[in-house]
Backbone bond lengths (Angstrom), bond angles and torsions (degrees), N, CA, C in turn:
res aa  C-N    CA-C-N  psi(-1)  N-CA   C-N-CA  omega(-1)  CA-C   N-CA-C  phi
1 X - - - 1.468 - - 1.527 110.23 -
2 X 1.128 120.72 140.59 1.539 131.40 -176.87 1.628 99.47 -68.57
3 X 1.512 112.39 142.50 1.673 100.82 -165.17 2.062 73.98 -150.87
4 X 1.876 88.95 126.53 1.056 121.95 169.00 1.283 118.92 -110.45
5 X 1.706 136.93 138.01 1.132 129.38 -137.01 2.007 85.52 -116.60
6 X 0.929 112.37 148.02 1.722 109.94 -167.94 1.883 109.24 -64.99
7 X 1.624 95.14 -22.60 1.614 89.02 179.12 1.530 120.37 -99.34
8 X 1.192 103.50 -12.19 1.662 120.82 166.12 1.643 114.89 -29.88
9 X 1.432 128.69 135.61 1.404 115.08 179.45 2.105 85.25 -99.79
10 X 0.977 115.91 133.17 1.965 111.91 144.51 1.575 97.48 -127.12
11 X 1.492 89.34 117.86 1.577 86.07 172.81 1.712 119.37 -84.23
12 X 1.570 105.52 176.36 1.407 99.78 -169.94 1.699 90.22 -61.53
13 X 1.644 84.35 167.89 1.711 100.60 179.84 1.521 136.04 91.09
14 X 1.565 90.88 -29.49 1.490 105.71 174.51 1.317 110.15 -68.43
15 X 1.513 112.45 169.58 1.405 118.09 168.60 1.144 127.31 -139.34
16 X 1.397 135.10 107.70 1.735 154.53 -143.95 1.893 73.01 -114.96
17 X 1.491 84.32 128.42 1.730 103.72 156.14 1.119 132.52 -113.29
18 X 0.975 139.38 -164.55 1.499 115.27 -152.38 1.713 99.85 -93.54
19 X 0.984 110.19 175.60 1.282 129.71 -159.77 1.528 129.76 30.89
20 X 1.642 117.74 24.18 1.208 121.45 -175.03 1.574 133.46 -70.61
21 X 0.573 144.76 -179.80 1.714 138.29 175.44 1.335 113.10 -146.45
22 X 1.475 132.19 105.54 1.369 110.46 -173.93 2.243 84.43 -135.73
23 X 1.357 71.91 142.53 1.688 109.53 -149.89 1.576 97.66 -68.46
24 X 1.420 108.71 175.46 1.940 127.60 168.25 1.474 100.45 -51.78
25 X 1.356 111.63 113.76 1.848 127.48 142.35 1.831 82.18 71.54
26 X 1.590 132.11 58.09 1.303 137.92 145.50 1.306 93.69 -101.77
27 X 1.657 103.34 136.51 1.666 101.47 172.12 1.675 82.98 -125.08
28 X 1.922 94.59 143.63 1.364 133.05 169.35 1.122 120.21 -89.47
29 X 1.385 148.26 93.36 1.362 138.40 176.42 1.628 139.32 -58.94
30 X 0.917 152.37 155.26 1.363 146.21 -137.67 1.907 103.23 -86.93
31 X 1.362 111.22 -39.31 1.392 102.08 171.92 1.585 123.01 -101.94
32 X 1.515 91.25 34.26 1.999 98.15 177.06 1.828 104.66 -84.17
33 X 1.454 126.69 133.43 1.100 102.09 131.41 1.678 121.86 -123.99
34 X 1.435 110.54 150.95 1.182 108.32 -179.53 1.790 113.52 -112.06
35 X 1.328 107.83 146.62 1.801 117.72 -175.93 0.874 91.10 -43.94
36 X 1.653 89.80 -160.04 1.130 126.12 169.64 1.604 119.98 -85.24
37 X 1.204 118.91 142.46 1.447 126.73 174.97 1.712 100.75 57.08
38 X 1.397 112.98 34.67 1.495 85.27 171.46 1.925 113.91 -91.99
39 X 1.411 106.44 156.82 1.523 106.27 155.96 1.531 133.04 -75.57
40 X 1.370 135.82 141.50 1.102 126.16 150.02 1.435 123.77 -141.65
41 X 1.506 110.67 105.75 1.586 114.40 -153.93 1.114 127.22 -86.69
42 X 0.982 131.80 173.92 1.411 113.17 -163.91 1.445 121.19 -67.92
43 X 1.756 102.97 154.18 1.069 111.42 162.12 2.163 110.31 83.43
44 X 1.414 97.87 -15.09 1.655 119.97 166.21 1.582 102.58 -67.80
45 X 1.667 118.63 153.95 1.376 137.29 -164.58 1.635 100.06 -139.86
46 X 1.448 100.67 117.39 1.477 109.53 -179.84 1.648 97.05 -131.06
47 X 1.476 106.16 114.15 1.677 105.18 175.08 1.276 95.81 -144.12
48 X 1.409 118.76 -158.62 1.105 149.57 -151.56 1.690 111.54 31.48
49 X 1.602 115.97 -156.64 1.075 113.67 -174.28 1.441 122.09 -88.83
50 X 1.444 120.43 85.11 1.855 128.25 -126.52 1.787 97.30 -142.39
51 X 1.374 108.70 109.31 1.680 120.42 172.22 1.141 81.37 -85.67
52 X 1.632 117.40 158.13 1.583 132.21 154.71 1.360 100.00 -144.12
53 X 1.600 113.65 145.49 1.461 107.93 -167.08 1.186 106.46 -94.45
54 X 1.760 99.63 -174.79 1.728 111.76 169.59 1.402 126.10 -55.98
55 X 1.537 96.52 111.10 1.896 107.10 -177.53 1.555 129.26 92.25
56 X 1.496 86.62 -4.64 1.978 79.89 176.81 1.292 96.67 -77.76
57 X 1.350 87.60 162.74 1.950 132.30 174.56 1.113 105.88 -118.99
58 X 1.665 106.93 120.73 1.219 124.53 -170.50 1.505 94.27 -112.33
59 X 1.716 140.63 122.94 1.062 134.90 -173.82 1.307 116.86 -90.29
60 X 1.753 128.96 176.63 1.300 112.71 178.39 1.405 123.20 -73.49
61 X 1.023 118.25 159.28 1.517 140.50 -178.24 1.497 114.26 59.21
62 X 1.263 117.33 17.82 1.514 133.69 -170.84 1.600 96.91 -85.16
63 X 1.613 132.79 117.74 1.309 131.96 165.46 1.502 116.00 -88.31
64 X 1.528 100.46 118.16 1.653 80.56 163.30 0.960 118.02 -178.77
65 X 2.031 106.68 135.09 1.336 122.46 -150.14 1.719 100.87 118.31
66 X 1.492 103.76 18.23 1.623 103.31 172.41 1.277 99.26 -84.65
67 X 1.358 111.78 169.05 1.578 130.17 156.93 1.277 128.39 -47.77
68 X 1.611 131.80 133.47 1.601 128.14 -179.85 0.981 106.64 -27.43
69 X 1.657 118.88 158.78 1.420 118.35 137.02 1.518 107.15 -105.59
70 X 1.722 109.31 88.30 1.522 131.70 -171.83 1.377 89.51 -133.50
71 X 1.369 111.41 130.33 1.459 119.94 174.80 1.511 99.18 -83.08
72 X 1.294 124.45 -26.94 1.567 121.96 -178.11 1.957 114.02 -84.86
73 X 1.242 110.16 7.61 1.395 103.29 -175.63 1.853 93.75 -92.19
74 X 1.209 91.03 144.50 1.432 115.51 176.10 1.631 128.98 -110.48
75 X 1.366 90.54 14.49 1.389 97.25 -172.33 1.311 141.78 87.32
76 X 1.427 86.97 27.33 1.804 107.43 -164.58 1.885 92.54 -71.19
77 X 1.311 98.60 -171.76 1.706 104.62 -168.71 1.565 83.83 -131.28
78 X 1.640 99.74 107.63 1.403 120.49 178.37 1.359 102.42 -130.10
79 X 1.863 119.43 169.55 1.485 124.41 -155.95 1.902 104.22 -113.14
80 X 1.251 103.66 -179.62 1.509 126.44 165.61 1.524 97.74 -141.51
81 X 1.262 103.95 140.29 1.547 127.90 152.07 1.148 124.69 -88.36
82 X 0.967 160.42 129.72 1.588 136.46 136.27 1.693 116.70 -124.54
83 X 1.345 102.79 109.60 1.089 123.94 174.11 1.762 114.99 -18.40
84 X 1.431 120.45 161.68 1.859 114.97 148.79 1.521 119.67 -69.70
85 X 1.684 95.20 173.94 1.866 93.97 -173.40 1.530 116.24 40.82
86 X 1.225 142.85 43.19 1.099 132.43 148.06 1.764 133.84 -91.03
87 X 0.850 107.84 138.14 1.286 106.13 -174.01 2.088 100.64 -122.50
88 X 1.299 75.71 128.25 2.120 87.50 -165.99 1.835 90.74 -126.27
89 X 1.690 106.89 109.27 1.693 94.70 -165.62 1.358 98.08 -108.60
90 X 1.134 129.92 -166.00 1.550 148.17 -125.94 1.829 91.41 -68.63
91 X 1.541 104.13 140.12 1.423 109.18 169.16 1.474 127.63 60.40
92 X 1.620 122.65 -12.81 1.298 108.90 151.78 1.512 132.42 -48.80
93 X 1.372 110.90 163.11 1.198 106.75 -169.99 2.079 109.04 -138.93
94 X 1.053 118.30 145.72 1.297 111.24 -150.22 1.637 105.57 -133.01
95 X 1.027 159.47 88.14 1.302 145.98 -120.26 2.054 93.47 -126.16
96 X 1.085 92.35 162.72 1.981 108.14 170.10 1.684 97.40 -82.00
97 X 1.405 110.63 175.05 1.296 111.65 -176.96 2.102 104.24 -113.67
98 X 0.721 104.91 -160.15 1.337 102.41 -158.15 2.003 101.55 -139.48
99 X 1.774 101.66 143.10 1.704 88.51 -171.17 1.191 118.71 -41.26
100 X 1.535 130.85 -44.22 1.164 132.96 -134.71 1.416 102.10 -99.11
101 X 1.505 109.77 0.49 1.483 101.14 -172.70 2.061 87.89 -125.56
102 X 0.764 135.45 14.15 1.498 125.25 133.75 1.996 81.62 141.51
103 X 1.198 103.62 -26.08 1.977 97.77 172.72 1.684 106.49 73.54
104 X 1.559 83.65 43.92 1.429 117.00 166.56 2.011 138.42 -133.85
105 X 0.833 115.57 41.10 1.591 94.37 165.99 1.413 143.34 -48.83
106 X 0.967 129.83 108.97 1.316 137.74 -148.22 1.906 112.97 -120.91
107 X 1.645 123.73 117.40 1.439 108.90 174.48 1.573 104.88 -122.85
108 X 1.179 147.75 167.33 1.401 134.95 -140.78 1.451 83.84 -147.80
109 X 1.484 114.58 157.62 1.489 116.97 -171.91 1.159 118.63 -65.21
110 X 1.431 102.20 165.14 1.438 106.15 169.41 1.556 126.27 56.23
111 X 1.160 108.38 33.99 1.699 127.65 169.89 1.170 105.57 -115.35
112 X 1.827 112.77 152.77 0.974 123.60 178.31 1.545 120.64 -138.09
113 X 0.737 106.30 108.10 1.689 149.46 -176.82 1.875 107.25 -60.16
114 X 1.285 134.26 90.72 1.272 130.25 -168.06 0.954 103.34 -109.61
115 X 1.908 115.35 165.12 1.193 121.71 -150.79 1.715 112.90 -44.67
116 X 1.597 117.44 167.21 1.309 98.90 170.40 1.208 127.12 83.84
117 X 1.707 123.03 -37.25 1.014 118.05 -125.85 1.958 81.02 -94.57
118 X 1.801 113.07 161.94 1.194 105.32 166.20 1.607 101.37 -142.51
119 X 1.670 102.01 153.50 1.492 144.01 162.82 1.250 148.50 -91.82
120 X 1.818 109.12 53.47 1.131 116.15 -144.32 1.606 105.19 -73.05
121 X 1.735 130.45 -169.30 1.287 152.73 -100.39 1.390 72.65 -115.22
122 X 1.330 126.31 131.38 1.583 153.43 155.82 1.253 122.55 65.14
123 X 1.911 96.16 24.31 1.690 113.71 -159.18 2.161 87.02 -82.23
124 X 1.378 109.29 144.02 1.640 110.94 179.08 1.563 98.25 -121.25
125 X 1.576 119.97 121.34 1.041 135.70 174.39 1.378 114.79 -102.89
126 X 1.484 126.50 126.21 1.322 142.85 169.87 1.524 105.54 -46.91
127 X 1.364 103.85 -156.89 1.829 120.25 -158.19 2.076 75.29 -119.28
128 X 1.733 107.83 125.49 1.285 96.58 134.41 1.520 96.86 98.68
129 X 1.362 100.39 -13.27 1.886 105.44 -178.43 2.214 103.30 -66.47
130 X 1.139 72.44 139.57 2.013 80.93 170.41 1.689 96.58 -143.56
131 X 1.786 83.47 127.88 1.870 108.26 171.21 1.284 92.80 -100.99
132 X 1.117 116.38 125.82 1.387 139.40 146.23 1.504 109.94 -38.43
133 X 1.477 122.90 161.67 1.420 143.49 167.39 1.661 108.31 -44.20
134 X 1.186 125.76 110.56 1.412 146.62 -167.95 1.274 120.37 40.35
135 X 1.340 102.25 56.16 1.460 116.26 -162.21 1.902 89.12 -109.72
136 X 1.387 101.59 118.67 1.218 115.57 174.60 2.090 125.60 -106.72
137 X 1.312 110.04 111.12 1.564 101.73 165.27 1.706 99.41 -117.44
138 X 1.822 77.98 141.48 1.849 119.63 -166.78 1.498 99.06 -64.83
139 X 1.226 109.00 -175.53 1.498 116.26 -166.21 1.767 78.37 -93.54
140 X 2.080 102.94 155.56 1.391 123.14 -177.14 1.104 140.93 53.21
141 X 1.822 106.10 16.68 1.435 126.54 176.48 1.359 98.52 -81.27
142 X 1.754 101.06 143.41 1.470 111.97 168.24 1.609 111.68 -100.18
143 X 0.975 118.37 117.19 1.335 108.70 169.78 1.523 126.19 -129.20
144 X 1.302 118.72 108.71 1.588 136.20 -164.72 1.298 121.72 -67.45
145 X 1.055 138.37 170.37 1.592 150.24 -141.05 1.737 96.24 -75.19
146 X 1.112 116.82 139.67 1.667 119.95 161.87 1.392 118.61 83.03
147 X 1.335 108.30 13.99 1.462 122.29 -154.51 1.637 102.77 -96.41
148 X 1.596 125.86 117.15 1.314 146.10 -173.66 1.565 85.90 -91.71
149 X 1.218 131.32 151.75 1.664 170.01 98.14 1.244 118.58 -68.94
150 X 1.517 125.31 96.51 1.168 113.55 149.32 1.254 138.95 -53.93
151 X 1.653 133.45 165.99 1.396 128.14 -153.39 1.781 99.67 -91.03
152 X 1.448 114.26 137.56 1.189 123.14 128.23 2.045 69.18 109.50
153 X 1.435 121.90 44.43 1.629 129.55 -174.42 1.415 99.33 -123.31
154 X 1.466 97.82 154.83 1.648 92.23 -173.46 1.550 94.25 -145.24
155 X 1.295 136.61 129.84 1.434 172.81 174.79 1.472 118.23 -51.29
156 X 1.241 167.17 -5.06 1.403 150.07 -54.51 1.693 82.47 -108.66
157 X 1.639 102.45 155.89 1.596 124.27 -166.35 2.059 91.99 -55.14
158 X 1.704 89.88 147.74 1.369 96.50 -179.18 1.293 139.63 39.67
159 X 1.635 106.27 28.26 1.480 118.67 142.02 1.424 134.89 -63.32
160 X 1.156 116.29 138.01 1.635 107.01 -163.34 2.082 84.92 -106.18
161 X 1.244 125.22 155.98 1.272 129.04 175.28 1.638 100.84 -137.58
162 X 1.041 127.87 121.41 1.554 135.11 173.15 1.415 102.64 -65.00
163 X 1.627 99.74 155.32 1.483 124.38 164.70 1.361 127.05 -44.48
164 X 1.201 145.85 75.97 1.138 149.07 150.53 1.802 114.67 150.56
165 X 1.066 93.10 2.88 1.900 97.98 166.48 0.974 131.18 -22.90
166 X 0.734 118.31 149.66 1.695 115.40 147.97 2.026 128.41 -143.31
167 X 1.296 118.82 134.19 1.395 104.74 -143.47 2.119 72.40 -124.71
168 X 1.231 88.01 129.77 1.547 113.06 163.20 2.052 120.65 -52.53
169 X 0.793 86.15 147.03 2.012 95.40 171.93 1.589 89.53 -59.51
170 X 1.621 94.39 150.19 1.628 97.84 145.61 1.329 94.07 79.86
171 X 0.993 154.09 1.24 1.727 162.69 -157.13 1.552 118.78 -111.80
172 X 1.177 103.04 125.17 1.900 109.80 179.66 2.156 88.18 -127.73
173 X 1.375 61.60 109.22 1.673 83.52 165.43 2.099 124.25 -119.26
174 X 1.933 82.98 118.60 1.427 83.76 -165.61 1.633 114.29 -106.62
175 X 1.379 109.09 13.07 1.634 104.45 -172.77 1.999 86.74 -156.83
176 X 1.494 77.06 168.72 1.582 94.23 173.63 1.469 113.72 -44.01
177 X 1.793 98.25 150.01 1.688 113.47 168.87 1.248 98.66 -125.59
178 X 1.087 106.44 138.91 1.669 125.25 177.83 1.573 93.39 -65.79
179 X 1.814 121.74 150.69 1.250 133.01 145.05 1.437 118.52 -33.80
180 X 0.956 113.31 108.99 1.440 127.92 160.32 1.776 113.97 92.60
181 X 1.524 98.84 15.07 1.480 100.43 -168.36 1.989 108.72 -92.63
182 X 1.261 93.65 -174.90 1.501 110.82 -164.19 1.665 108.55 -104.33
183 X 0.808 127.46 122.30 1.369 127.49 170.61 1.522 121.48 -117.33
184 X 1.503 113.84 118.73 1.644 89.72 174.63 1.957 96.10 -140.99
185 X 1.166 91.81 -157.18 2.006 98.79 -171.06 0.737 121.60 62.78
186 X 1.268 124.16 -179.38 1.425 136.09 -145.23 2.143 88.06 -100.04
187 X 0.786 133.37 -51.31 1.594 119.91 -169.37 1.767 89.01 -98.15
188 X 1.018 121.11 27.93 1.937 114.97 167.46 1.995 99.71 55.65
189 X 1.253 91.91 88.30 1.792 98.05 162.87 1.209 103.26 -77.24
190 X 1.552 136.67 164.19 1.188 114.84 128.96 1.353 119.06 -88.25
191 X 1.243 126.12 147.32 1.549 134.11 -175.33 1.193 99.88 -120.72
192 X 0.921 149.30 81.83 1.838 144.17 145.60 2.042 105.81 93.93
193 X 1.372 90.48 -151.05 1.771 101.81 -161.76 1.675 89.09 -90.16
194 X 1.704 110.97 174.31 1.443 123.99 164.30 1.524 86.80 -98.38
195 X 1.400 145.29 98.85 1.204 165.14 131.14 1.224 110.40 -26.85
196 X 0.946 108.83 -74.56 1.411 116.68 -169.39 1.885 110.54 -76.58
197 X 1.148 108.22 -30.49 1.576 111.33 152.28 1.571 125.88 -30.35
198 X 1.559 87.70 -74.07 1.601 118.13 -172.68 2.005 103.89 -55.68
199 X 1.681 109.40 -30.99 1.246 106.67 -165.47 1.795 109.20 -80.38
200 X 1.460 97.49 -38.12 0.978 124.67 174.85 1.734 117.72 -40.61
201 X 1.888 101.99 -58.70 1.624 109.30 -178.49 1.655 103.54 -87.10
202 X 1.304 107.66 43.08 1.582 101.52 -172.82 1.550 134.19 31.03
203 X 1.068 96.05 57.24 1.623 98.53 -178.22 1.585 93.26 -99.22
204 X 1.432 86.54 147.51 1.366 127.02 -174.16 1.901 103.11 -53.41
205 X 1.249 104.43 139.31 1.576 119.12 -175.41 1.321 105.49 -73.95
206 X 1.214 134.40 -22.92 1.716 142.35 -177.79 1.719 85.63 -82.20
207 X 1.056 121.08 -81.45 1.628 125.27 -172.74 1.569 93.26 -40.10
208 X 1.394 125.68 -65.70 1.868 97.89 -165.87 1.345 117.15 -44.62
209 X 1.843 106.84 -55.25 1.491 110.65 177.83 2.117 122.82 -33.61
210 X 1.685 94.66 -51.43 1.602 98.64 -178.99 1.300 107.35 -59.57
211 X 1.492 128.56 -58.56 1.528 130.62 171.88 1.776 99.16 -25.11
212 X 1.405 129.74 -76.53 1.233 148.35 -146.79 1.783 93.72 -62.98
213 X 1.069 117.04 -47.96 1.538 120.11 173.96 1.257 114.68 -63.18
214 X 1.509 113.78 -44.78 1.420 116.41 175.94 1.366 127.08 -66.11
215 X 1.496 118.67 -31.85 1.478 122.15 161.57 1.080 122.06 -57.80
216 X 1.402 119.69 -50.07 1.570 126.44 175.30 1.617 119.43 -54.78
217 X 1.329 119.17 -24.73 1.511 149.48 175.55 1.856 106.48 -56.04
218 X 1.639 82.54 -60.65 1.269 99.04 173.98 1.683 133.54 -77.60
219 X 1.275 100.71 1.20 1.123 116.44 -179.92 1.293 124.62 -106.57
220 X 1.327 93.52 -41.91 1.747 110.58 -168.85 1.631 111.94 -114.83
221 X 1.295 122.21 2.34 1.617 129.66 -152.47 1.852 92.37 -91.24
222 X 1.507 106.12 -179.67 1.523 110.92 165.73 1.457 105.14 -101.43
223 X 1.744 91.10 147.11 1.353 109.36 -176.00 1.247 146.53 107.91
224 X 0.755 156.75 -134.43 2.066 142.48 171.40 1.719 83.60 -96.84
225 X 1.422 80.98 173.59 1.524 82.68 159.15 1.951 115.93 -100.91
226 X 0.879 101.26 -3.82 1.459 107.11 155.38 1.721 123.90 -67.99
227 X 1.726 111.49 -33.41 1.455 97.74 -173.09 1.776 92.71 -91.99
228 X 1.039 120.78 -30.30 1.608 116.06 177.42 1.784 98.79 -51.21
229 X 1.406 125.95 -53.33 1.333 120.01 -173.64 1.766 101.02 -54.07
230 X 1.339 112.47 -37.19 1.388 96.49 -178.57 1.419 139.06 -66.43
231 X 1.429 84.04 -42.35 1.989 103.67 158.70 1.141 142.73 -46.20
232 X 1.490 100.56 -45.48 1.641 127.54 149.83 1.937 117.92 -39.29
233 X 1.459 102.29 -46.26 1.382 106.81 -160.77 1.689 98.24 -87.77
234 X 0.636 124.31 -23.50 1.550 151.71 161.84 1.322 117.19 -46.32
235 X 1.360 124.76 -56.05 1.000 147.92 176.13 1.381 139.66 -63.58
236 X 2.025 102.73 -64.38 0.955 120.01 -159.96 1.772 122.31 -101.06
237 X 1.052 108.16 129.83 1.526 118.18 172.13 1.594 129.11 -73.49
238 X 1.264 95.21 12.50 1.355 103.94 -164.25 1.583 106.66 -102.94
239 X 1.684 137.94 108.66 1.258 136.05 174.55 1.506 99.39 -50.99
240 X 1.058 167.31 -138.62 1.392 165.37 -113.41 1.694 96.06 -46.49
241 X 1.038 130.75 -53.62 1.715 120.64 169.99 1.314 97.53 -57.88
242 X 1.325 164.68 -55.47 1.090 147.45 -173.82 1.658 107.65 -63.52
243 X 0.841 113.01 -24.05 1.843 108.13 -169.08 2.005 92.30 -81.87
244 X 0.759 99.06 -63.79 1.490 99.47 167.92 1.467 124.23 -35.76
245 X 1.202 117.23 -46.56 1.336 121.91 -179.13 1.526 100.88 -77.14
246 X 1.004 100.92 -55.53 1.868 102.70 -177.30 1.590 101.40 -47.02
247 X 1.193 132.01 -67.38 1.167 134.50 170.51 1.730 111.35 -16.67
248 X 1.091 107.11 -69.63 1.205 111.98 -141.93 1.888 99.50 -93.06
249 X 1.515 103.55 -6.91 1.330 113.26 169.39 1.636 112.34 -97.39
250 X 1.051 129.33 2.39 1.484 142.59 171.62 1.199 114.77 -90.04
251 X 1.703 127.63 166.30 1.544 136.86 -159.40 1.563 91.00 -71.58
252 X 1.187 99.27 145.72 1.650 99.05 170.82 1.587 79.31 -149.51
253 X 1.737 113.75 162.07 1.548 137.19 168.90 1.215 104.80 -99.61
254 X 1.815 128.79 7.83 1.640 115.72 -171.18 1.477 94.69 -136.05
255 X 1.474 117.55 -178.61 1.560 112.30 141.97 1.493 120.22 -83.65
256 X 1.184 113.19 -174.59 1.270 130.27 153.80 1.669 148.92 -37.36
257 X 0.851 126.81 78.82 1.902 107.30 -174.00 2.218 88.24 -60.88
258 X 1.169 90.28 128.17 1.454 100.82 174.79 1.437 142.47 -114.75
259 X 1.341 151.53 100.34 1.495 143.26 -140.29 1.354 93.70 -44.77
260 X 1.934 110.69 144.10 1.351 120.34 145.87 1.384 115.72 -69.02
């Protein structure tokens, strides 16, 4: 049974689905709806015009579904997503997206969102992504399925980050990461493959090897690193070398983080 706490605000309009629980002094805003079985614990802020899926846990003092922090939004009537199975814990913050950036924020299931952590204005999150402890991505970042943030890292607006990354603590990342790559330091190097990623989601030992050839390709080959990406795509039979290449041969708004 859906269990509402007596000091809880849900204003009219909202929509509690069945079996939800939303906690002491959480206020619900009028264009939220939430699944089924989701949490929202006390003292957490869910407004604006904000779906949240089946089963997330929204922790306390966590906002989300506030307004940009865009000095150019005017108050247009823009959305939140939030994926199922998510868990978003204490003090993150989760924002709507803004016209000009499509008047979409978007987070994909089964990610987890740690304290602190923020989701700025038209930023689109994959299935499965976890931000680390004050781990912040900027408004219009793409960030793809499987994707680690280390804590206390920051994203810069309209970075695209590939599928299976992983980005180090302590990290300001200002341009693209290749699928499945490594990021660490203080200005985000890339340093090699997510290895231990790739071993982790069982990928195939032929696919790590091609990845491992293909970086080095890209690193060490003749030519830009644009015509090596082309050569590669050209070449290779390998689905994870093709996702990479596609990536990195598609529109992007940044450059590259690129192998030393």
């Amino acid at each position: 049974m859906t269990q509402i706490h007596p000091s809880a605000i849900v204003e009219p309009g909202a929509v509690i689905g069945e079996g939800c629980t939303v906690g002491p002094f959480a206020i619900i805003g009028p264009e939220v709806t939430l699944g089924r079985g989701v949490v929202v614990k006390s003292h957490a802020v869910v407004t604006g015009w904000t779906e949240v899926g089946d089963e997330t846990v929204i922790f306390p003092f966590a906002c989300v579904g506030e307004v940009p922090q865009d000095l150019k939004y005017r108050g247009e009537r823009t959305r939140l997503i939030v994926g199922a199975r998510c868990r978003i814990r204490e003090g993150a913050t989760l924002n709507t997206g803004t016209e000009g950036g499509g008047g979409l924020t978007q987070i994909g299931d089964d990610c987890l969102l740690m304290t602190g952590a923020h989701v700025g204005h038209d930023a689109r999150l994959g299935d499965r992504v976890i931000l680390a402890n004050q781990a912040a991505i900027a408004g219009h970042c793409q960030i793809g399925d499987d994707v680690i943030v280390g804590g206390l890292s920051g994203v810069h607006q309209w970075v695209r980050v590939g599928r299976g990354a992983i980005i180090g603590a302590v990290t300001m990342v200002t341009n693209d990461v290749l699928p499945h790559g490594l990021v660490q330091g203080p200005r985000g190097d890339l340093d090699g493959l997510n290895l231990v990623g790739l071993k982790r989601r069982g990928v195939d030992r032929a696919e790590i090897t091609a990845l491992r050839a293909a970086y080095q390709m890209l690193a060490q080959g003749e030519g830009t690193f644009l015509d090596r990406a082309r050569r590669l795509a050209e070449e290779t039979d390998s689905t994870h070398v093709r996702e990479m290449t596609d990536f990195i041969l598609s529109a992007s708004d940044r450059s590259f983080l690129t192998p030393k």
